[in-house]
Legacy VTK file of the C-alpha trace (Angstrom):
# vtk DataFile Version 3.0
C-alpha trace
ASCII
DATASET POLYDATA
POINTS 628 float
0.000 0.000 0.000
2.681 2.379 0.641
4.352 1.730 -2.625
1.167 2.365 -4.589
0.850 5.591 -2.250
3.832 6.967 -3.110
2.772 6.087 -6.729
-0.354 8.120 -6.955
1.195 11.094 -5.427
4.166 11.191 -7.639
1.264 11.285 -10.507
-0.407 14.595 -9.094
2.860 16.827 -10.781
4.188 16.897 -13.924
8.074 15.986 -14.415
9.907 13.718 -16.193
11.025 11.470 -13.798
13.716 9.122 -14.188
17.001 11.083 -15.301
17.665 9.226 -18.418
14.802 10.214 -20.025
16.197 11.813 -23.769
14.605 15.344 -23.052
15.618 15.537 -19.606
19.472 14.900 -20.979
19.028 17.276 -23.824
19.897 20.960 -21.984
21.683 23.507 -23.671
23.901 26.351 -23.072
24.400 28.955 -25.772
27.610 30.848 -26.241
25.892 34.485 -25.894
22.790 33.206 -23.423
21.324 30.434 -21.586
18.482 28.345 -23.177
17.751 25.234 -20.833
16.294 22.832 -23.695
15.938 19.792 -21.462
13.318 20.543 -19.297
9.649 19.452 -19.906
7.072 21.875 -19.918
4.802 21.057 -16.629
1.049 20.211 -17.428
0.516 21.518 -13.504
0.106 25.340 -13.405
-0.035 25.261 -9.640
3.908 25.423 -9.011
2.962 25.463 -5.170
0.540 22.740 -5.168
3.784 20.757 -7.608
6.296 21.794 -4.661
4.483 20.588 -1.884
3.681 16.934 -3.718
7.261 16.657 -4.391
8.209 17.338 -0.427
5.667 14.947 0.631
7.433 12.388 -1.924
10.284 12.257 -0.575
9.124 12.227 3.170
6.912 9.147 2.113
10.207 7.497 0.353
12.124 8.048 3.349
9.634 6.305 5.754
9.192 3.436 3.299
13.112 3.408 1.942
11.764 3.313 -1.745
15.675 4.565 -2.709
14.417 4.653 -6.368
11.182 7.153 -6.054
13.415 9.143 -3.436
15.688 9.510 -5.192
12.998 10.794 -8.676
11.280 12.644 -6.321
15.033 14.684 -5.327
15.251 14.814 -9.243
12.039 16.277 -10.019
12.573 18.879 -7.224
16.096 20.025 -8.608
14.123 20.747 -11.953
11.061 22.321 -10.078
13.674 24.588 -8.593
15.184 24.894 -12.285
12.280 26.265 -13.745
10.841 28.314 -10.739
13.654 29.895 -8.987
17.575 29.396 -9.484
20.439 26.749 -9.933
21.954 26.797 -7.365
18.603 25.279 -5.476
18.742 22.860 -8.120
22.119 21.763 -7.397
21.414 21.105 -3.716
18.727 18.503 -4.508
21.106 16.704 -7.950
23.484 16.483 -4.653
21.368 14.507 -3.087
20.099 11.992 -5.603
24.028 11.543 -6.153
24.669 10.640 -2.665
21.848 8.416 -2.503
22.517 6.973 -5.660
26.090 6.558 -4.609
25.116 4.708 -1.236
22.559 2.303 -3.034
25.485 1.693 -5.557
23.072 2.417 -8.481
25.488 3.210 -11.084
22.472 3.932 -14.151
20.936 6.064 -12.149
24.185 7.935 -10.626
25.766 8.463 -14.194
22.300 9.773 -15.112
22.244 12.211 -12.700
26.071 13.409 -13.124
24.663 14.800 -16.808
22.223 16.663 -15.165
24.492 18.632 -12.592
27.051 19.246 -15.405
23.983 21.177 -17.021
23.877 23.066 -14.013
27.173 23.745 -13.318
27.679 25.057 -16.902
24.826 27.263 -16.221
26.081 28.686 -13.314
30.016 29.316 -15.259
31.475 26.453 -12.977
33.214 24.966 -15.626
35.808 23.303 -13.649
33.218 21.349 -11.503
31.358 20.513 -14.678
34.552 18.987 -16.236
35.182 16.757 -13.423
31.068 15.927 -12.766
30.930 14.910 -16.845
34.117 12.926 -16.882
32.623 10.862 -13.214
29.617 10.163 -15.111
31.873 8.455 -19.115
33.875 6.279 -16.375
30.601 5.125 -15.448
29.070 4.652 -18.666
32.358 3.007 -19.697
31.727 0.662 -16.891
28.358 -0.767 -17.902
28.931 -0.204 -21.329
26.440 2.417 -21.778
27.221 3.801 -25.553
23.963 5.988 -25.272
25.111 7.661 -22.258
29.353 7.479 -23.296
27.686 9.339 -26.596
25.870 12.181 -24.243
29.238 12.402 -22.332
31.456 13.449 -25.481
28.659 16.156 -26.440
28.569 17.370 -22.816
32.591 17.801 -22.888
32.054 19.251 -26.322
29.773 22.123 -24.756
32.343 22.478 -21.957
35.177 22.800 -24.194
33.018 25.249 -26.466
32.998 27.547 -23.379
36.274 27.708 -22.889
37.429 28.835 -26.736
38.845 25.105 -27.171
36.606 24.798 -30.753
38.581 22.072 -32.947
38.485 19.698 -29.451
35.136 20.607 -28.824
34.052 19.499 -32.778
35.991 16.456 -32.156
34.216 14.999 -29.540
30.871 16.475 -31.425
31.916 14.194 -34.055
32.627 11.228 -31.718
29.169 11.207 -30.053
27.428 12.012 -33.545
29.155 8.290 -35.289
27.397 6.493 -31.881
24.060 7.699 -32.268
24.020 7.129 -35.976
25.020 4.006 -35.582
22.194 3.281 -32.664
19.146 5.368 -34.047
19.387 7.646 -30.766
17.774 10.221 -33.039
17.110 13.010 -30.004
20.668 12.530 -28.761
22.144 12.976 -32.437
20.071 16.575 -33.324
22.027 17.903 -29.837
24.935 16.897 -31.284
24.406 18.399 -34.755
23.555 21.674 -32.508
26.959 21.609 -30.900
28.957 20.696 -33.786
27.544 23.720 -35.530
28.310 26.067 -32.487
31.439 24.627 -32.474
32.240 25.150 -36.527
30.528 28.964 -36.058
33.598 29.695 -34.004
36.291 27.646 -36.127
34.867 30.197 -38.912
33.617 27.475 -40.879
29.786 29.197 -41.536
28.667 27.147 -44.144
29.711 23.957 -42.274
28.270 25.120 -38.991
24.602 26.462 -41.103
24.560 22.540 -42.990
24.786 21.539 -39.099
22.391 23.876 -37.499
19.650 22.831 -40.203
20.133 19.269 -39.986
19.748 19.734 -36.139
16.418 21.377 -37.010
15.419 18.665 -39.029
16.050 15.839 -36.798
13.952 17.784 -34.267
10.874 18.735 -36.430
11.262 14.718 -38.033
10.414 13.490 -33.858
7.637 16.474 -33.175
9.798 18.106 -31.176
8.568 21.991 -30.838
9.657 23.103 -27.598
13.119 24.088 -26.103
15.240 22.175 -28.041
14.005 23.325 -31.340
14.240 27.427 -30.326
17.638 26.901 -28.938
18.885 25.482 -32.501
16.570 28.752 -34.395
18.410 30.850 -31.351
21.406 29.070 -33.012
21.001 29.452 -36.447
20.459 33.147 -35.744
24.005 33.522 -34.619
25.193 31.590 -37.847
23.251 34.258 -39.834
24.484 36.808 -37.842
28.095 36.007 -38.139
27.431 35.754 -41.643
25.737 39.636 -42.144
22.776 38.246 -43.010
20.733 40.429 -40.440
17.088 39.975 -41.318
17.547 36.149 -41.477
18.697 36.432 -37.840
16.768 38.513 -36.576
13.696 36.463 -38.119
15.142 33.875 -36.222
15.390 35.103 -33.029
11.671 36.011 -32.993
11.139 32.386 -33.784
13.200 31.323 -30.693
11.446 34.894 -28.617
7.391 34.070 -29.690
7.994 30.062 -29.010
9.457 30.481 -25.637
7.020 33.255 -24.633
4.018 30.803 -26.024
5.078 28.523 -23.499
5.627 31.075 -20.538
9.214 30.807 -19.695
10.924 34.154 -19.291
14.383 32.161 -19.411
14.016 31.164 -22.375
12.805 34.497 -23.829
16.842 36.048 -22.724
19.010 34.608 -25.474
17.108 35.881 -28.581
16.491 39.205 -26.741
20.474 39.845 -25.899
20.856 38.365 -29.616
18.670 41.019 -31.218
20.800 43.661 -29.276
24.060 41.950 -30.400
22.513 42.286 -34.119
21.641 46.530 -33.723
25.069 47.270 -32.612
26.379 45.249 -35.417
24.426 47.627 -37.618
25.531 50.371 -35.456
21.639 51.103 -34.161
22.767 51.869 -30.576
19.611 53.426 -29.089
17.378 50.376 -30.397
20.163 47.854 -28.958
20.299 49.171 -25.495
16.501 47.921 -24.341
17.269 44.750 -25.253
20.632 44.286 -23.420
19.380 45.965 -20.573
16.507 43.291 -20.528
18.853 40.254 -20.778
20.857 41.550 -18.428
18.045 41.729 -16.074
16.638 38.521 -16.847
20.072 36.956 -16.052
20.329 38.702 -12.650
17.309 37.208 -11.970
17.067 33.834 -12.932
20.586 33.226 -11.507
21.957 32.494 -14.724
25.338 35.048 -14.888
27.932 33.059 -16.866
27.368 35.537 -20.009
26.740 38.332 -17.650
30.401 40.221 -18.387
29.614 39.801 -22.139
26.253 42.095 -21.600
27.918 44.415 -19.504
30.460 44.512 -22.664
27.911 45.211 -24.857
25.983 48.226 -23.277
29.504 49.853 -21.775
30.334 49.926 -25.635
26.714 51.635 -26.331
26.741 54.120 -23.728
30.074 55.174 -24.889
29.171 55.209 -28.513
26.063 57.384 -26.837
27.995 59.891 -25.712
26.815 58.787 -22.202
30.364 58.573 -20.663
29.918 57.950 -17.047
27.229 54.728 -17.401
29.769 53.662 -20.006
32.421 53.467 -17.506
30.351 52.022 -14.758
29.246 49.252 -17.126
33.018 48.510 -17.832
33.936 48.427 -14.433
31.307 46.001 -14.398
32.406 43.549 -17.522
36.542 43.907 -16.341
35.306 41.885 -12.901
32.802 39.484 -14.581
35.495 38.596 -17.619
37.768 38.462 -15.306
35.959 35.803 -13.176
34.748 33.903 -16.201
39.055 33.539 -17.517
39.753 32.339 -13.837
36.703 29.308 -14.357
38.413 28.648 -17.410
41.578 28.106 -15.738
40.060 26.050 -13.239
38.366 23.823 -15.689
40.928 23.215 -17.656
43.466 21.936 -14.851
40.082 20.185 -13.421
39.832 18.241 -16.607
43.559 17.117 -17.097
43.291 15.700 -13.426
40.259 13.608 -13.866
41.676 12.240 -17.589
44.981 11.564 -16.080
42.776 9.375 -13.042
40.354 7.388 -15.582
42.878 6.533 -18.053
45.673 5.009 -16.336
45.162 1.024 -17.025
48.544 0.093 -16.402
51.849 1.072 -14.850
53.128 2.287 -18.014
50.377 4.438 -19.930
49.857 5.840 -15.939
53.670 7.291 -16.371
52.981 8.651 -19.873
49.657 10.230 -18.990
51.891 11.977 -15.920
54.293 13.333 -18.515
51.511 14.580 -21.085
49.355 16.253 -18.062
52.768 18.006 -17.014
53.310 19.510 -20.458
49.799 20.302 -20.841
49.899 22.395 -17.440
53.116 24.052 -18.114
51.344 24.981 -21.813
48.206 26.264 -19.963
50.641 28.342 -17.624
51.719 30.503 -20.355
48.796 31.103 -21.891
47.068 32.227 -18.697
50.040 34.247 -18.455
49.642 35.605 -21.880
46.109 35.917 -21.212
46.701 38.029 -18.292
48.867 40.317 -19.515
46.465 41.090 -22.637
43.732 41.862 -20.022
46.234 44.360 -18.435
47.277 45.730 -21.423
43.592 45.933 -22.677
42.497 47.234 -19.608
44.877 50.006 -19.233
43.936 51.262 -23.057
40.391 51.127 -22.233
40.490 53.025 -19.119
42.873 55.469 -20.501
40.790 56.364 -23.759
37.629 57.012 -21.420
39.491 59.357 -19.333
40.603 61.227 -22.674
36.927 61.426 -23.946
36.405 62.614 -20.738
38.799 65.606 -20.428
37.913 65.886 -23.612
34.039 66.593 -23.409
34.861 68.497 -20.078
37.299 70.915 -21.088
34.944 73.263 -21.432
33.571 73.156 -17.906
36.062 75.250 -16.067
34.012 75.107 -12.856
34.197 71.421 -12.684
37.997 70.826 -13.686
39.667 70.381 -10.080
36.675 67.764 -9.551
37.641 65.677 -12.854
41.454 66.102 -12.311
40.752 64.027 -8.724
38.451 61.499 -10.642
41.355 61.196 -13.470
43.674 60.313 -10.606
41.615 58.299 -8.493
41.499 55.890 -11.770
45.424 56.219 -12.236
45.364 54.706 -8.805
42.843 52.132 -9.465
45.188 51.139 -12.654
48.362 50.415 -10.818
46.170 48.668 -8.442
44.840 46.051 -11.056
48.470 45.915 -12.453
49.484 44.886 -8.744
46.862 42.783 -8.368
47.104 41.157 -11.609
51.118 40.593 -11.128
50.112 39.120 -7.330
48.079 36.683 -10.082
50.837 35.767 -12.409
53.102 35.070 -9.153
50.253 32.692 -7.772
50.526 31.127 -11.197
54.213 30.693 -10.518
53.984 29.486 -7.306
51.192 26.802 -8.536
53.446 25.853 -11.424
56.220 25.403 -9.361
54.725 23.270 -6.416
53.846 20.193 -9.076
57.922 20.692 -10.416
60.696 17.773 -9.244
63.432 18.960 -10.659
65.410 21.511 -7.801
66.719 23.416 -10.929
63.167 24.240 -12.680
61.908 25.119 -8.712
64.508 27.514 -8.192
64.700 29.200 -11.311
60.345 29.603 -10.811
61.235 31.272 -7.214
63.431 33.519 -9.253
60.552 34.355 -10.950
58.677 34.839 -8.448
60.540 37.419 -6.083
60.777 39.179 -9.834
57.243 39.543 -10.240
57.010 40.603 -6.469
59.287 43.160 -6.621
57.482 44.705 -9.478
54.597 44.583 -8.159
55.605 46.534 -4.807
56.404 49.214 -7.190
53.043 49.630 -8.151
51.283 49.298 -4.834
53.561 51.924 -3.308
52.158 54.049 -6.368
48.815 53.732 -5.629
49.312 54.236 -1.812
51.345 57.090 -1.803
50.581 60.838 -2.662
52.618 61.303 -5.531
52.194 58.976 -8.362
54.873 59.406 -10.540
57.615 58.375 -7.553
58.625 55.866 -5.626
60.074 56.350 -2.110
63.129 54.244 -2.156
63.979 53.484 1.397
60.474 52.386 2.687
60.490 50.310 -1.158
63.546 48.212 -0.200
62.163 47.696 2.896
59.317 46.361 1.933
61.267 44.644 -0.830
63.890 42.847 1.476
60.539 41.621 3.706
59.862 39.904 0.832
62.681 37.712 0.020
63.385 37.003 3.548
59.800 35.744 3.539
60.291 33.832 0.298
63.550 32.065 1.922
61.960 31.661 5.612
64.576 33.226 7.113
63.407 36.025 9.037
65.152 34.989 12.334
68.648 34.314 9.970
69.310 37.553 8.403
68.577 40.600 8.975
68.628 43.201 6.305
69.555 47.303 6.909
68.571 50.023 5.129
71.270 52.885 5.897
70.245 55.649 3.615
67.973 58.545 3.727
64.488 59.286 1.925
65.179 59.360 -1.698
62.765 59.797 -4.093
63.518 57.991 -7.654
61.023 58.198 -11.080
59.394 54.438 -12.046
61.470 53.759 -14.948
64.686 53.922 -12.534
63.065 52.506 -9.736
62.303 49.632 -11.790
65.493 48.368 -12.950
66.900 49.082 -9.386
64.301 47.213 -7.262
64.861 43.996 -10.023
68.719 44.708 -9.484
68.415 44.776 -5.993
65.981 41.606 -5.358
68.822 39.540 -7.577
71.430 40.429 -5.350
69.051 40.124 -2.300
68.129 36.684 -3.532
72.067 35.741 -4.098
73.155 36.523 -0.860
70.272 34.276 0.643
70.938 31.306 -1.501
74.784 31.248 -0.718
76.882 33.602 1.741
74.874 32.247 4.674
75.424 28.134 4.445
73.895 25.823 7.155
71.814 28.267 9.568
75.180 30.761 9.822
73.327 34.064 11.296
74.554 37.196 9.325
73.630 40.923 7.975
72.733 42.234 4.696
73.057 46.193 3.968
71.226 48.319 1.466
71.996 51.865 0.422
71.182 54.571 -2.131
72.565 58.034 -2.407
72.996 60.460 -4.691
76.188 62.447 -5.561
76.294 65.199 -7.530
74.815 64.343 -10.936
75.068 60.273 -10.210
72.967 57.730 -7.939
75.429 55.246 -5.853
73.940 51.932 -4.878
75.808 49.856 -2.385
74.514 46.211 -1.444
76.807 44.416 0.978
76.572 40.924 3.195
79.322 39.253 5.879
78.753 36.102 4.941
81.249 34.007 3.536
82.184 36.229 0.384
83.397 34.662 -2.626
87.322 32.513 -2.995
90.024 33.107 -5.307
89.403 30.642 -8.091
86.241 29.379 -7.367
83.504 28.566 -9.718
80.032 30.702 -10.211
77.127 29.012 -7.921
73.479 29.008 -10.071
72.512 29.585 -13.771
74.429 32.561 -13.940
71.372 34.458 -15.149
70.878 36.870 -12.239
74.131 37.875 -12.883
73.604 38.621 -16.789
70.306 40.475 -15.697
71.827 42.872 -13.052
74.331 43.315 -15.860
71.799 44.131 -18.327
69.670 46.301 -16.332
73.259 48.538 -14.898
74.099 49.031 -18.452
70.005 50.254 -18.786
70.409 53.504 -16.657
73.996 54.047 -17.795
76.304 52.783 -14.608
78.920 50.262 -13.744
79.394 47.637 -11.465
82.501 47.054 -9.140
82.753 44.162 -6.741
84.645 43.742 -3.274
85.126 40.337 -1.154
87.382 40.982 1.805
84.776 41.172 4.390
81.733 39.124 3.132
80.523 40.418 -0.195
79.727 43.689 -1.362
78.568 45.103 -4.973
78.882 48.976 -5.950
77.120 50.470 -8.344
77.644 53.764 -9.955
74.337 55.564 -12.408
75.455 58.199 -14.251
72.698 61.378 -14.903
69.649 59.461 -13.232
66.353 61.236 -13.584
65.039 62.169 -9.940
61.515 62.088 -9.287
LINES 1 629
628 0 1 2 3 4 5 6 7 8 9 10 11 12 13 14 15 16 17 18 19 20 21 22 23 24 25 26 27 28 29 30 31 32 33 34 35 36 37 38 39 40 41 42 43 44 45 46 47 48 49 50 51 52 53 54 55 56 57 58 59 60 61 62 63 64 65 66 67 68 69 70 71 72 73 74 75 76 77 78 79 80 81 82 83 84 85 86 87 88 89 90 91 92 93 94 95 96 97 98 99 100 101 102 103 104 105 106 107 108 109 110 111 112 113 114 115 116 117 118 119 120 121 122 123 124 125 126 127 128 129 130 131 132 133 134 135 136 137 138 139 140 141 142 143 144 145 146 147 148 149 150 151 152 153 154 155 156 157 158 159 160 161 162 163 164 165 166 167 168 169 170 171 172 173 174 175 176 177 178 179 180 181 182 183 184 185 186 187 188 189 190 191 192 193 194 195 196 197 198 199 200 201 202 203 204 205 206 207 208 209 210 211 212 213 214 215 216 217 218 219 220 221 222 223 224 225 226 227 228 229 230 231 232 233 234 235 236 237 238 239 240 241 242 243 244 245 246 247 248 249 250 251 252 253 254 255 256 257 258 259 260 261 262 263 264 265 266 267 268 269 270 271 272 273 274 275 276 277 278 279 280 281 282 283 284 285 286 287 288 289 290 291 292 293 294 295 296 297 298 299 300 301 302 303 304 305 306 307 308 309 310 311 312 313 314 315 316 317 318 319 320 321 322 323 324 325 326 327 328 329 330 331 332 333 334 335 336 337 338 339 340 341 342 343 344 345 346 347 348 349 350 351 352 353 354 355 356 357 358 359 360 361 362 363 364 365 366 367 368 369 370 371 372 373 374 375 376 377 378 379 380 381 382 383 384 385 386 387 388 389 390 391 392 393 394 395 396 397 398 399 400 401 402 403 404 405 406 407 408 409 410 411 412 413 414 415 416 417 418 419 420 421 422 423 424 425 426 427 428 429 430 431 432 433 434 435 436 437 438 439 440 441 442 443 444 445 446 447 448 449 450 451 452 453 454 455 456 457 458 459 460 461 462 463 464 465 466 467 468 469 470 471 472 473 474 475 476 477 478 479 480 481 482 483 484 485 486 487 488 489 490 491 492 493 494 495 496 497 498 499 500 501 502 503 504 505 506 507 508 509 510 511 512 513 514 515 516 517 518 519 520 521 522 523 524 525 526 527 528 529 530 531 532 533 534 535 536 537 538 539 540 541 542 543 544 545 546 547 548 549 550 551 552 553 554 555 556 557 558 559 560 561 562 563 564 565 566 567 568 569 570 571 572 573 574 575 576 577 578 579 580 581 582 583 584 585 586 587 588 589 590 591 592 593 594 595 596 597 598 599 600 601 602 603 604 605 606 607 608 609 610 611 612 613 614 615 616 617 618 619 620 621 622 623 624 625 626 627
């Protein structure tokens, strides 16, 4: 009786059910919005009435330890919660099917349910859990020799990879999952895939390829009677492919398509990708007042439904408008807005990426030997990844810093002729100044975290040591710029209270604090970046030298530090009594701090001289420095 209870009530709502249900495993994500194409449309327009059978579901499940309708019931709550109010509530409840799942050791049912939280997770920009949720739920598959569900795995890595720029993979495994469901008749399954490969091609450039795709998607969908999500997602899809291709009215006939079907069926969600789409296609045609409504809209509908992985390219979008409005100070505030949320959306990427080389490298190793070449390729991959995040960072900087600076010379521009307000704008301009050498700080603190990461999963002493090098480089930098942005004058650099701050550093770096202590005998001496600079990098090498070797086994000693300037020339005077250097003996390292400090003395026009009676001490002689 209670099973045939639990039964009946399950039958009051409207839900899909089991997870492996086709529709349930076909949601989407598009590049430029969020259209969830898996979820069935509820027949029950009382969402409260729906909630509340769901809740008494699972307390009925509980009592009678029916694991399987507990653990639909947890299911079809996740997707109430989907439709009605925002992921992250669905992501509690997938959580629990998966531990219930995973404690009843019902593998189906537990693969099934990984697909659905990588849906999630890619809706919320966790891209890094998704990778490692999607490649959990192909080892499974693998196991019981699922193809159906290996085939929904490669087009869920596909979308993952499509996310992070990674287009040719991301067709690849399009491809992959597209020869299985051929070969099986899992018709549903296959128009998905034809809907990723063409998002994929879009991006590779290949528009004719990725419109062939995008059609034949359509026509799988319309051949099984399938009107709802799935089909406006690919006409929201084919838009783009028209869009990219200047054909504007076809897109924008398109986008209605996707905007009347979704708002026939009532889901506001669903009604955000064509209207941020339509926006996209005005400023294309360089209609900026008719754009801005609809960004604006998308934007708001994204903020609401909880959906913000596309958020930062909106912002994008109506910064650009309200500049190209004249409208300079919304423009900025929207930029402000789009530099945190891209910035965000580059660290996910980071995450996922190093998220999915972990979980390959743990479900391919079959033997002792491919185990050691999957170690090698995942090591290679990482250090790859490394530099383009580095690169990647350093365009942000670099793109940052133009951005911001062309604003402010619009600004002073369409304010010069407000005299009354000029001391008011001259404080904003420098408040921003500021706020650059911040980022630039903040965003070298980054690449040194990168280091640091990089350098943790090295073996080889030489490769670590040569990364700390790195490190105390970028650090010292970076001091240079937070001392700009805390002091009053920001074209200088207080030296002293710099190579304090600098010598902190390295002793930190080295742990030895209660070894050496380091003196800064000079007075207050102001110095312009671009000498600074050099100097700080200069003085870090030989900082970092004197660490590594004139104080062997725990021996306690003293390093000094001082800048003055004579006359017309700036002396620099960095001395240790340690155990100095012998007649005859061989240079200690890579010898590359040494052809730096060379490189950067012959920079500001000085010469080195060297003495090693008591300890070690280095002279350096600038001619003509610039003062600050």
């Amino acid at each position: 009786m209670k099973r045939l209870l639990l039964i009946a009530v399950l039958a009051c709502v409207s839900w899909s059910g089991l997870p492996q249900t086709s529709s349930q495993t076909q949601e989407d994500t598009l590049k430029s919005s969020y259209l969830d194409s898996g979820k069935a449309i509820p027949n029950t327009k009382d969402t409260l009435l729906e909630y509340n059978n769901f809740k008494k579901t699972i307390q009925l499940s509980k009592k009678s330890k029916d694991f399987e309708t507990l653990g639909n019931a947890y299911i079809g709550l996740a997707k109430w919660h989907e439709d009605h109010t925002v992921l992250d509530s669905s992501i509690v409840y997938l959580q629990k099917a998966i531990s219930l799942y995973k404690k009843q050791e019902m593998t189906k049912s537990l693969a099934d349910t990984y697909l659905l939280l990588v849906s999630n997770y890619s809706g919320t920009a966790e891209y890094d859990k998704g990778s490692e949720t999607v490649y959990k739920a192909l080892a499974l598959y693998e196991k019981i020799g699922d193809q159906r569900g290996v085939a929904q795995c490669y087009t869920k890595i596909s979308d993952l990879l499509y996310y992070s720029d990674s287009y040719a993979e991301g067709a690849e495994y399009c491809k992959k999952a597209i020869a299985i469901q051929e070969k099986n008749g899992y018709e549903e399954d296959l128009a998905l895939s034809y809907r990723r490969l063409a998002e994929n091609q879009l991006f590779l450039g290949n528009l004719d390829e990725s419109l062939a795709s995008m059609n034949q998607a359509i026509n799988l969908y319309k051949k099984i009677g399938e009107n709802g999500p799935p089909l406006l997602a690919c006409y929201n899809g084919r838009g783009n492919i028209y869009k990219y291709m200047e054909k504007y009215p076809e897109a924008i006939a398109d986008y209605n398509r996707c905007y009347e079907g979704a708002e026939k069926i009532g889901f506001t969600r669903y009604m955000m990708p064509p209207t941020a789409n339509i926006g996209h296609v005005y400023i294309l045609q360089g209609k900026y007042a008719e754009a801005l409504p609809y960004n604006l809209k998308a934007i708001e509908i994204m903020k609401r439904i909880g959906n913000t992985k596309n958020l930062w390219e909106n912002y994008m979008h109506v910064s650009n408008i309200y500049s190209e409005l004249g409208d300079y100070k919304n423009a900025l505030e929207y930029h402000e807005l789009y530099e945190q949320g891209h910035s965000e959306y580059l660290n996910t990427i980071i995450a996922r990426k190093d998220s999915e080389l972990q979980v390959k490298y743990e479900t391919a190793q079959k033997d002792m030997e491919i185990m050691s070449q999957q170690a090698k390729i995942s090591q290679q991959r990482k250090t790859q990844f490394l530099y383009i995040g580095i690169a990647g960072l350093l365009g942000i900087i670099l793109f940052g810093m133009y951005f911001t600076l062309k604003n402010i010379r619009k600004k002073r521009k369409a304010l010069s002729v407000l005299n009354v307000e000029l001391d008011a704008k001259n404080k904003q301009n420098e408040l921003l100044l500021k706020e650059i050498h911040h980022r630039v700080k903040n965003n070298l603190e980054m690449v040194k975290s990168l280091i640091a990461l990089q350098s943790a999963k090295l073996e080889d002493g030489a490769s670590k040591e040569a990364m700390l090098a790195s490190q105390n480089r970028v650090q010292s930098m970076g001091i240079i710029h937070q001392k700009l942005y805390q002091g009053e004058n920001l074209g200088s650099i207080e030296m002293k209270d710099y190579f304090v701050n600098l010598g902190e550093g390295v002793l930190d770096t080295f742990n030895a604090e209660d070894k050496v202590k380091i003196e800064c005998a000079m007075d207050d001496l102001n110095l312009d970046v671009d000498t600074a600079v050099p100097i700080g990098l200069i003085v870090n090498e030989l900082l970092t030298n004197a660490l590594k070797y004139a104080f062997p086994e725990g021996v306690k000693g003293q390093i000094k530090i001082s800048l003055t300037k004579e006359n017309n020339d700036l002396l620099l005077k960095v001395s240790d009594n340690g155990i100095g250097k012998t007649e005859g003996s061989k240079p200690k390292g890579t010898g590359f701090g040494t052809q730096l400090i060379q490189l950067l003395t012959q920079q500001l026009n000085g010469t080195i001289s060297e003495d090693y009676k008591n300890g070690t001490a280095v002279f350096f002689n600038f001619k003509n420095f610039k003062t600050a």
